[in-house]
C-alpha positions in Angstrom: -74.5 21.3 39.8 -74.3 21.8 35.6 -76.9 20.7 33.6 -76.8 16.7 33.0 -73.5 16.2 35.9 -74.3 13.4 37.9 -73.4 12.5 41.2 -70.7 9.5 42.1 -73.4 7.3 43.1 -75.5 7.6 39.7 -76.7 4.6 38.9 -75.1 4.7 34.8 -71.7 5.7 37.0 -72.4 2.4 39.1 -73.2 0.6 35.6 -70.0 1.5 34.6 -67.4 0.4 37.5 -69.2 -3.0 37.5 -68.5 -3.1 33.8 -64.9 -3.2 34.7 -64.9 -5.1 38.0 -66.5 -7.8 35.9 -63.6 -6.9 33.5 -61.1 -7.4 36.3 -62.5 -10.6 38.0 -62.8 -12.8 34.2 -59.4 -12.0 33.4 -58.3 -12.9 36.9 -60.5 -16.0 36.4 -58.4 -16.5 33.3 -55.2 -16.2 34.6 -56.1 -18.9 37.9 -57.7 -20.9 35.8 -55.1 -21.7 32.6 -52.1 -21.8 35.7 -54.0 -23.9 38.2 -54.7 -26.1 35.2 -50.7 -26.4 34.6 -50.4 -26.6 38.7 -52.7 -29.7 38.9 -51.1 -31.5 36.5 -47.8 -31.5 37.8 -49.7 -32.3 41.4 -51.3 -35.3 40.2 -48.1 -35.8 37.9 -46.2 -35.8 41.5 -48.7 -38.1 42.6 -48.7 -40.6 39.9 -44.7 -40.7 39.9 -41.8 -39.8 42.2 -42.7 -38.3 45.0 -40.9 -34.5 45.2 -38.7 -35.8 48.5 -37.1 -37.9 45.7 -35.1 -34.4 44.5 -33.3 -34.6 48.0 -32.4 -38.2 47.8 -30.9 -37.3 44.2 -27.4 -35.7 44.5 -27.4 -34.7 40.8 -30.9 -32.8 41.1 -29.5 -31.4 44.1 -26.7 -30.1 42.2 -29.0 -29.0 39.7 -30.8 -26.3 42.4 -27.6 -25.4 43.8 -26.1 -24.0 40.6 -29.4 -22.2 39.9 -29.0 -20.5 43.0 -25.5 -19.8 42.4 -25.7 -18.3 38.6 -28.5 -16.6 39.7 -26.5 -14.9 42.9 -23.5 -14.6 40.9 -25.1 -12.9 38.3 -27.1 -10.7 40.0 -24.0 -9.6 42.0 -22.2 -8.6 38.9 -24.9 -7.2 37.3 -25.8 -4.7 40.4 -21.8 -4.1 41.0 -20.8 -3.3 37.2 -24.3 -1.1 37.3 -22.9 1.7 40.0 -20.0 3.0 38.2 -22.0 3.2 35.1 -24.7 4.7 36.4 -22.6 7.3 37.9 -20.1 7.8 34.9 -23.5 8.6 33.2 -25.2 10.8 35.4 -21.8 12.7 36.0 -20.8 13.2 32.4 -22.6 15.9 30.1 -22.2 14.7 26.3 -24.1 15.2 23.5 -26.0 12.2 22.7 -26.5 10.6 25.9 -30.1 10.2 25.9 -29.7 8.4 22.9 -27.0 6.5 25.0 -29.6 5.9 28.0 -31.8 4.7 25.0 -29.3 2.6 23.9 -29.2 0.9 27.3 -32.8 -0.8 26.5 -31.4 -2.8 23.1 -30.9 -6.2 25.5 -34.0 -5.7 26.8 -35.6 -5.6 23.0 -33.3 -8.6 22.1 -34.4 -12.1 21.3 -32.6 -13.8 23.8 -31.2 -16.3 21.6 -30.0 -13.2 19.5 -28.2 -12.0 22.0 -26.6 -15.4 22.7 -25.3 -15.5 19.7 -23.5 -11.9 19.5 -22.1 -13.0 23.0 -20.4 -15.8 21.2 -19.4 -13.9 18.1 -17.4 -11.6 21.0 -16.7 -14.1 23.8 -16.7 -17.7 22.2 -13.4 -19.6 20.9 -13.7 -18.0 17.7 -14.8 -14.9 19.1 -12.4 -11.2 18.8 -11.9 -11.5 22.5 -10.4 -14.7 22.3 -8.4 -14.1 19.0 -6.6 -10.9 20.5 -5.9 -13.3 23.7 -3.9 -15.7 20.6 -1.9 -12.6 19.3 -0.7 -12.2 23.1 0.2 -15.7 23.1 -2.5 -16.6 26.0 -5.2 -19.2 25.5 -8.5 -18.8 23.9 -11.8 -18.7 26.2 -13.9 -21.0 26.9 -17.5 -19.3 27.1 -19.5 -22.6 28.3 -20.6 -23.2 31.5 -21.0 -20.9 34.1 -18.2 -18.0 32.7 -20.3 -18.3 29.8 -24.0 -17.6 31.8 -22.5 -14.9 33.8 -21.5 -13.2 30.8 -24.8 -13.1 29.3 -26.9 -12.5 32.2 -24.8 -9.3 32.6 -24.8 -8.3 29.5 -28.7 -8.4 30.0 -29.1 -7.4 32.9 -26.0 -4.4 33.4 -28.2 -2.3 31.4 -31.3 -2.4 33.3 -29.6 -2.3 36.8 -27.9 0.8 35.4 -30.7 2.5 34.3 -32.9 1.7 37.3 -29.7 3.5 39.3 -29.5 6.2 37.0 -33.3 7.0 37.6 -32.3 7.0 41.4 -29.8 9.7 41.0 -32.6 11.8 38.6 -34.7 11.7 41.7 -32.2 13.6 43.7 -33.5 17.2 44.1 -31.8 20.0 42.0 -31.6 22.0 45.7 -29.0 19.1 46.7 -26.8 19.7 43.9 -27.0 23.3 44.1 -25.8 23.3 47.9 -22.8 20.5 47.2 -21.6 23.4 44.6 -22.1 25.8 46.7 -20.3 24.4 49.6 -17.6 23.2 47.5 -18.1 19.2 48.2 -15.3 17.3 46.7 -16.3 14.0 44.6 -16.1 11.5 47.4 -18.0 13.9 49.7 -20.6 14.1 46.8 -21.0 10.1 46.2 -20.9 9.5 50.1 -23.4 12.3 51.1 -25.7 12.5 48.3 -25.1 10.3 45.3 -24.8 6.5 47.3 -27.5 7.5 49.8 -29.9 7.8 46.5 -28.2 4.6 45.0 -28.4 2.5 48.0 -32.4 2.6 48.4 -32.5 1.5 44.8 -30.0 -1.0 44.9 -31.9 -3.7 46.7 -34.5 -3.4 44.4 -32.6 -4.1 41.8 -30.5 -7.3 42.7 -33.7 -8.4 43.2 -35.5 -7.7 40.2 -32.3 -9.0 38.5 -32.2 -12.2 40.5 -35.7 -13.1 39.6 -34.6 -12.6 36.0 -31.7 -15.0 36.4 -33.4 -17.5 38.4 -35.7 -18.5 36.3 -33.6 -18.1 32.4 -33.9 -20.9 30.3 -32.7 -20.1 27.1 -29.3 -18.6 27.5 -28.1 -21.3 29.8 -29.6 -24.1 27.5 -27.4 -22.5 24.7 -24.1 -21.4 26.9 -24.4 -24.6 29.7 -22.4 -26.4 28.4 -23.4 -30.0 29.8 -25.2 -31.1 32.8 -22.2 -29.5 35.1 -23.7 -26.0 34.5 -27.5 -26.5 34.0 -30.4 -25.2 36.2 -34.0 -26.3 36.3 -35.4 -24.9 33.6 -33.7 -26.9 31.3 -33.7 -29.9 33.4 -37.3 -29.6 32.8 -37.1 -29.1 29.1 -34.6 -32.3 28.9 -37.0 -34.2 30.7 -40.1 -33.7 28.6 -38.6 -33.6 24.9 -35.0 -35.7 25.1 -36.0 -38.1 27.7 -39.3 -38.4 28.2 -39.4 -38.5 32.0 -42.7 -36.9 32.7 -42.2 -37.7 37.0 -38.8 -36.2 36.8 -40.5 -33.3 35.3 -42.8 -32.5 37.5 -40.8 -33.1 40.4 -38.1 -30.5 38.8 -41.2 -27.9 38.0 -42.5 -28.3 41.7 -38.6 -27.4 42.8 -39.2 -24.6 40.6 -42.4 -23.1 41.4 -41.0 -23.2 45.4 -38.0 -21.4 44.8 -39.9 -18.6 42.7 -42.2 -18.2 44.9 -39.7 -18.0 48.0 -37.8 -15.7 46.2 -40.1 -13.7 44.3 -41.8 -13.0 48.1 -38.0 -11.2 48.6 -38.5 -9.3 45.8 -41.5 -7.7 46.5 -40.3 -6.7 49.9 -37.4 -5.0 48.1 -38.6 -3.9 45.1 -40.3 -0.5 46.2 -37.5 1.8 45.0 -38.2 0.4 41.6 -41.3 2.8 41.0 -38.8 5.7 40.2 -39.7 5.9 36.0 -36.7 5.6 33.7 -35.4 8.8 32.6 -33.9 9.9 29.3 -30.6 12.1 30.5 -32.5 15.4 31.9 -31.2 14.9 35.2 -30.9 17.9 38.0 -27.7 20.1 36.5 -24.8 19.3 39.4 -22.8 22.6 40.1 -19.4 20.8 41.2 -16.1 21.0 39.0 -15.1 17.3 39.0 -11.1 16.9 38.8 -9.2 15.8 35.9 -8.6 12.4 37.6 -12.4 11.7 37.7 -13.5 12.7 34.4 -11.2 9.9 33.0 -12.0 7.4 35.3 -15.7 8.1 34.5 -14.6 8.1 30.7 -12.8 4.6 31.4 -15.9 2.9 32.6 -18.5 4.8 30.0 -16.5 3.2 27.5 -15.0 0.0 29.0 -19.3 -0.3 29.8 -20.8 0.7 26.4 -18.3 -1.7 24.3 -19.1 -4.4 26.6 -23.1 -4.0 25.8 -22.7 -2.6 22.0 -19.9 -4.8 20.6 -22.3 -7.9 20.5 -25.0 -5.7 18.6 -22.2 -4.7 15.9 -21.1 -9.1 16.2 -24.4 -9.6 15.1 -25.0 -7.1 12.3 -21.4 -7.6 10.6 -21.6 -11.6 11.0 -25.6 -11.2 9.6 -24.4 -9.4 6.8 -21.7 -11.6 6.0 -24.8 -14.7 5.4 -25.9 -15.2 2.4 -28.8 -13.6 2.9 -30.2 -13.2 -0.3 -30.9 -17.0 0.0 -32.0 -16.9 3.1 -34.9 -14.5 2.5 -35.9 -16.8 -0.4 -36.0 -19.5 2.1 -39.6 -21.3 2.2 -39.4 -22.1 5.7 -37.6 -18.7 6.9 -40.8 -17.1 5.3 -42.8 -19.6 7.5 -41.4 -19.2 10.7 -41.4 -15.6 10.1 -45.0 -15.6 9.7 -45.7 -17.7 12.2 -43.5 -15.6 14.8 -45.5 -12.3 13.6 -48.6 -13.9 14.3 -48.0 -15.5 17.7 -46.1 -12.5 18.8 -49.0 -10.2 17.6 -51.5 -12.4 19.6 -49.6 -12.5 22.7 -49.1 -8.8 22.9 -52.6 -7.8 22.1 -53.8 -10.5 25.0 -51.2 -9.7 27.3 -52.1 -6.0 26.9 -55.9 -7.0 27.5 -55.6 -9.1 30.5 -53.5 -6.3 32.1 -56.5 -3.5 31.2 -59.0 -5.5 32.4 -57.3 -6.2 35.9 -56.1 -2.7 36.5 -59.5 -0.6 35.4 -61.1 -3.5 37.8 -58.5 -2.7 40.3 -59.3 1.2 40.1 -63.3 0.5 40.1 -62.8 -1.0 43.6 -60.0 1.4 44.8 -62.9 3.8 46.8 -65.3 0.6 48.0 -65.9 -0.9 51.2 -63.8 -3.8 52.8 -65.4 -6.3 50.1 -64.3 -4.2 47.3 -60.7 -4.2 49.0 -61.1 -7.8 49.6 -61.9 -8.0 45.9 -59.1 -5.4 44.8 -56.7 -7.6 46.5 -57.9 -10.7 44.9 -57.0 -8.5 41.3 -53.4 -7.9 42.4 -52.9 -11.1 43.8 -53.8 -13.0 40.5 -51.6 -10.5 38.3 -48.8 -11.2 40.9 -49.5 -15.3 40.6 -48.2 -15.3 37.5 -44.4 -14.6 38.1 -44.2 -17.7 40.5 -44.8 -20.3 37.5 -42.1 -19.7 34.8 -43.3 -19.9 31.4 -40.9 -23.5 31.1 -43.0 -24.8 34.1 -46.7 -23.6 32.8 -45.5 -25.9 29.3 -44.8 -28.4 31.2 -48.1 -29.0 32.8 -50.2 -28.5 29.7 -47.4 -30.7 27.9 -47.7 -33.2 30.6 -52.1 -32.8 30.6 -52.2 -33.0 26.6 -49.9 -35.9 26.1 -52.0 -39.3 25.3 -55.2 -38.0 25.3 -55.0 -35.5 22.0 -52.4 -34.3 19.8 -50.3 -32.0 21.6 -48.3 -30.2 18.8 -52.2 -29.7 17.8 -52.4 -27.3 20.4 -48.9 -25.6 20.1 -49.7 -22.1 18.6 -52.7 -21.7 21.3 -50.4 -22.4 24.0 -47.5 -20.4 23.0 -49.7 -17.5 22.3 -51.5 -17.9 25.6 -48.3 -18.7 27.7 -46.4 -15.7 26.4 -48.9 -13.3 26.8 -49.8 -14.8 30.5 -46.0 -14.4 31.4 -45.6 -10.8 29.8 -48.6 -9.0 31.7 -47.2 -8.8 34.8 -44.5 -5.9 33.4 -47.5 -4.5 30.9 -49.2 -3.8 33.8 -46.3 -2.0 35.8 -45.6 0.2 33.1 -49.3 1.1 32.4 -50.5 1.0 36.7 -48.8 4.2 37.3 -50.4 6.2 34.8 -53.8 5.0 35.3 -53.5 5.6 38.8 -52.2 9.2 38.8 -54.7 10.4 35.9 -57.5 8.6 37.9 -56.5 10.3 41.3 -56.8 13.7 39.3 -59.7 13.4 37.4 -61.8 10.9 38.9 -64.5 13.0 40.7 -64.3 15.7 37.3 -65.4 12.5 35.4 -67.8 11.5 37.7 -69.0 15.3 38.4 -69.7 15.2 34.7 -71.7 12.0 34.4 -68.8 10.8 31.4 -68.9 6.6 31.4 -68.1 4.0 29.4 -66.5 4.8 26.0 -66.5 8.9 26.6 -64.6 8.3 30.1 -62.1 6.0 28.7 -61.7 8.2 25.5 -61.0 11.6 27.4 -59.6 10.7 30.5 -58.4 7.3 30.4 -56.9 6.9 26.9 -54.5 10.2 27.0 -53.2 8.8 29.9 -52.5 5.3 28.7 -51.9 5.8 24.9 -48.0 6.2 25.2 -47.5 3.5 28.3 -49.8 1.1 26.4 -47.7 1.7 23.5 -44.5 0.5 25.1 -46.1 -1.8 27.2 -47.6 -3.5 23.7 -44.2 -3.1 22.5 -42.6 -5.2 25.3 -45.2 -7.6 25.3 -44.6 -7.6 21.3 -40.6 -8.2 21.7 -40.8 -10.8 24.7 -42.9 -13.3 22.4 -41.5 -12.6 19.3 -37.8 -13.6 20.8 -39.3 -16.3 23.2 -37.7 -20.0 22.7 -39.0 -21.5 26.5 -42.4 -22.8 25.5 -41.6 -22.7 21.9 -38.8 -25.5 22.8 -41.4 -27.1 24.3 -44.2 -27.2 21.8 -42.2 -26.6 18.6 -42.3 -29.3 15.5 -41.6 -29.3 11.6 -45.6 -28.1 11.3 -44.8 -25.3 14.2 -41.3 -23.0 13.7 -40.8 -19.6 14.7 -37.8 -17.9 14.2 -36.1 -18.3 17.2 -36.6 -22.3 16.8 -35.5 -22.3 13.6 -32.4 -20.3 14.5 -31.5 -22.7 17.6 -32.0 -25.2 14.7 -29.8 -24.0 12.6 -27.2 -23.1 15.9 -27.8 -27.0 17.1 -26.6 -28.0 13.3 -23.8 -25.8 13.1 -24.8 -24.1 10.4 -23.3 -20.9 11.8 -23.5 -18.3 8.8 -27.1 -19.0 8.4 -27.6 -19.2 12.5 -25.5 -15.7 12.0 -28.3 -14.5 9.3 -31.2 -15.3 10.8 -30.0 -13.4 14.3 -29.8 -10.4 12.1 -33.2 -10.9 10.7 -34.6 -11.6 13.7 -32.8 -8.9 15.5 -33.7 -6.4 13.1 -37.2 -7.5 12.8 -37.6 -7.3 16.7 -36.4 -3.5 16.7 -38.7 -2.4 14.0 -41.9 -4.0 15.7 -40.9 -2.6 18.4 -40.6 1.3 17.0 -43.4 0.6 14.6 -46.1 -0.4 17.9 -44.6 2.4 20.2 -45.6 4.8 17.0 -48.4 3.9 15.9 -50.1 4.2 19.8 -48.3 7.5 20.2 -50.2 8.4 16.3 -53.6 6.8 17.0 -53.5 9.0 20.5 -52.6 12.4 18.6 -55.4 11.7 16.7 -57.8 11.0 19.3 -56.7 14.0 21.1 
């Protein structure tokens, strides 16, 4: 053995892994107690008012979970079935520029929510182009409330993802399989129905899935695109109750409804989510030998543009509406400069927590990976608590601290702490599957070098753990960055004249029908979420060159 290695069991090597299983468990000690605290307050909420049994009795509540269900279904459906033919117009189809377009595909995902809500109407609405070339053919205009309206966005959300998640299915595909369907002169259909839907089809559960959880529990877009209390779903029952009403037992009874059906469901997810794994690509897939036909290059040139301008044309409704606000006032706006601010910090905060909280639970995780059966028992604890936190929506978790602060201090007191807190809390579950992976594999590689060498501590985590993580943490922070900085849920909530972030004041300024500033502010906001984003993803991928 060299000069100063050290076996696995050294005792500084020991030091170390309980340095981070202590890591692991107070962050998972976090995360039980600031939800169980939320839990137990709509339990003894429940208790102190209607009993949950009451949602049965009520036909309108009823109603209520029914169309949650059914938006949820109905948009995953249409999410997953738009997502094929993309996903195989893009794989199929050699352009220049398509990793930009594949890069394109994640703008929803970077959106504020309420942003894109607002593009969607700018395309979709009344006043929208869609309907306005429906008046020219003498045809009425739409009407983009209600559940046409909550379909429309949830696809446009969610169409991207699906498709990308499919396109990374047909990447997978060994280049040997393309190479022999050339060889042996397969014709398209014998291409899709013996190699390219066999890939698709053990991704596409997955998928629905993941996209059904998305739907199930969205609170914003169907609070802005409802329309009434025919097409509303728990979420913002729960909202109505707390801040227009003021029924803290219909509350609670509508977040316990909640929490069950996201936790039914969410079980269904993780039973079909294991195709999801596959990493999102950027266009390099496997080169494909065959000679499509003339007949199915235009088709797949039909749906790559019929798909794009459904996802872009929103984006450029947002950018030439914004630019038609009078912005110059805007940015001399006192309270734009406030909310702004205030959205940078709590954004800021939540992102570095959320990015915390999902270190400390995985490096616990990995510290216990080669133990005993206590150290599993432990390990499973870890992924159990960062799983947890997907059953309670973020609407649900502000309901119970609402409900707890209310009457005994002043809850609008406590509204950046909780935003913060709740945001990061909700965004750590998808920090920590995009940095798990490469933790994992750089630990299964190097983890007896390391411990061959003795390095611990700050040395291990600087040359084996940080060159691993520095460009998943990066987008991971990045995520975590964009999710609060376009949140509205808790804000919603918690948000007062003293507490504004930009996405309140814009659903503010929507809710007052000021539309050219609503239309400004979406641009700012839009803009400002895009270059956080770029700006954290660079300056990780710069701080890890450096420490290289």
């Amino acid at each position: 053995m060299a000069e100063g290695a050290r076996p696995l069991s050294a005792p500084v090597f020991d030091a170390d892994r309980r340095g981070k299983i202590g890591l692991g468990l107070g962050a998972a000690a976090g995360l039980w107690l600031f939800l169980g605290v939320a839990f137990l307050a709509l339990l003894f909420g429940a208790a102190e008012g209607v009993s949950p049994s009451a949602l049965f009795g009520d036909s309108y509540l009823r109603g209520v979970v029914l169309f949650t269900l059914e938006q949820a279904f109905l948009s995953a459906l249409l999410s997953v079935v738009g997502a094929v033919p993309l996903a195989l117009a893009l794989h199929r189809t050699a352009f220049p520029g398509r990793g930009l377009v594949l890069r394109l595909l994640l703008l929803p995902q970077a959106l504020p929510v309420l942003v894109g809500a607002l593009g969607l109407l700018a395309v979709w609405g009344r006043s929208g182009i869609v309907s306005q070339g429906l008046v020219l053919l003498g045809l009425p205009r739409l009407d983009i409330y209600g559940l046409s309206g909550i379909l429309i966005a949830h696809v446009f959300f969610n169409l991207p993802l699906a498709t990308r998640l499919l396109f990374a299915s047909l990447d997978a595909v060994p280049g040997e399989s393309w190479r022999l369907a050339g060889q042996l002169g397969f014709s398209g259909a014998s291409t899709f129905r013996l190699i390219e839907w066999p890939a698709m089809r053990r991704a596409l559960p997955g998928a629905a899935s993941l996209t059904f959880m998305i739907c199930i529990t969205s609170f914003t877009l169907v609070l802005v695109l409802g329309g009434g209390p025919g097409a509303t779903t728990l979420e913002v029952e729960i909202y109505q109750s707390l801040r227009a009403d003021f029924d803290p037992a219909r509350a609670v009874v509508l977040s316990l409804a909640q929490i069950v059906l996201t936790a039914v469901f969410l079980a269904l997810t993780l039973r079909l989510a294991g195709r999801l794994d596959t990493a999102f690509t950027l266009g390099r897939p496997a080169r494909r030998f065959g000679k499509p036909s003339l007949a199915s290059r235009l088709l797949d040139g039909a749906v790559l543009l019929l798909g794009l301008s459904f996802i872009l044309l929103p984006f450029a409704a947002i950018v030439i509406n914004g630019a038609k606000a009078d912005l110059a006032r805007l940015f001399g706006d006192p309270l734009l400069h406030r909310a702004a601010l205030t959205s940078l910090a709590v954004s800021l905060g939540a992102a570095c927590l959320s990015s915390l909280l999902a270190l400390s639970l995985l490096f616990g995780r990995e510290a216990l990976r080669d133990g005993g059966r206590g150290a599993r028992l432990v390990g499973t604890f870890l992924d159990l608590s960062s799983g947890v936190v997907l059953v309670v929506p973020p609407v649900v978790v502000g309901a119970g601290w609402f409900l707890l602060l209310t009457g005994r201090v002043d809850v609008f007191a406590f509204a950046p702490a909780m935003v913060v807190a709740t945001n990061a809390v909700m965004a750590m579950p998808f920090t920590m599957r995009i940095l798990g992976p490469a933790l994992t594999e750089t630990l299964a590689r190097h983890r007896r070098l390391a411990a061959h060498l003795g390095l611990q501590g700050l040395s291990r985590l600087r040359h084996i753990e940080w060159p691993a993580l520095r460009g998943p943490l990066g987008l991971g922070f990045a995520l975590a960055l964009a999710l609060s900085l376009g949140d509205l849920g808790v804000v919603a909530l918690f948000g007062n004249e003293d507490f504004v972030t930009l996405p309140f004041l814009l659903y503010q300024r929507m809710g007052s029908y000021r539309t050219a500033d609503a239309a400004g502010i979406a641009l700012i906001l839009g803009a400002a979420s895009l270059i956080l984003v770029t700006l954290a993803e660079a300056a990780f991928r710069k701080r890890g060159n450096d420490a290289r």
